[in-house]
N, C-alpha and C positions, 0 to 999 in steps of 0.2 A: 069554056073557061074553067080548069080547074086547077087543085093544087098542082096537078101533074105538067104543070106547062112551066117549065123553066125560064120562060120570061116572065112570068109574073112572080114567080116566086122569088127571082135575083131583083126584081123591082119590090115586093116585101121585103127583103132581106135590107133594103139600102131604106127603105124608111122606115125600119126597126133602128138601125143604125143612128138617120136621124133625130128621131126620137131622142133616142135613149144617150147620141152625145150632148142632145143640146139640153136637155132637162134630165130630171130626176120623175119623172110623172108617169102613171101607170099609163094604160092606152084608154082610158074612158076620160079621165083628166083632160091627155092631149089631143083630143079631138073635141072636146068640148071649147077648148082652149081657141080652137081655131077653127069653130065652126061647122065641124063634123060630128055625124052621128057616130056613137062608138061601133055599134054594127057594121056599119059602114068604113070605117077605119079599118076595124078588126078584120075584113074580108080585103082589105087594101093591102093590111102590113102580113096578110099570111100567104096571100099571092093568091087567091081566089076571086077577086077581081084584078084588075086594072084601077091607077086610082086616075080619074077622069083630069083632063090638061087645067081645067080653071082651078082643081083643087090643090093641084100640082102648085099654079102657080103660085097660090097662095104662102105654102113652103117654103118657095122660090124667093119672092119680096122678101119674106121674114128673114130666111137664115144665109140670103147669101149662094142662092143653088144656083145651078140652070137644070132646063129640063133636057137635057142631054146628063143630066148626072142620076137624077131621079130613074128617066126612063134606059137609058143606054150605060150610065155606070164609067162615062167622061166624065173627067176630072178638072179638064181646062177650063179655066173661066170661074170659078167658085171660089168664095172667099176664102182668105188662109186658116180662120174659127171653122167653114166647113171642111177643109183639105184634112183636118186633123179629127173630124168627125168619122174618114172612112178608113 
């Protein structure tokens, strides 16, 4: 698992996205916000991990996602506040 894997890094790139339509909050802020360690986040939204499905879901409930949008970058199904997040 590194930056070099293109799926993890288009799965960071869409919860930088997140992030950053639905707050104004740095990435220590929003993972605190919801339960995450910033380290942890931080290796999520730069594509150096995978961020794990229960964390996902968490996302998911709050803003409106599915995890088809989080992980594959589907649009179907997500609120119209998230449609206008990507």
């Amino acid at each position: 698992m590194t930056t070099d894997d293109p799926e993890y890094a288009e799965i960071g790139a869409r919860l930088k996205a997140i992030r950053v339509g639905f707050s104004d909050l740095k990435q220590a802020a929003w993972a605190e916000k919801h339960g995450f360690r910033q380290t942890q986040y931080n290796n999520w939204e730069k594509g150096v991990r995978r961020i794990p499905v229960e964390a996902a879901e968490v996302l998911c409930d709050r803003y409106g996602l599915t995890l088809d949008a989080i992980y594959r970058g589907r649009m179907d199904g997500i609120s119209q506040q998230a449609l206008k997040v990507f």
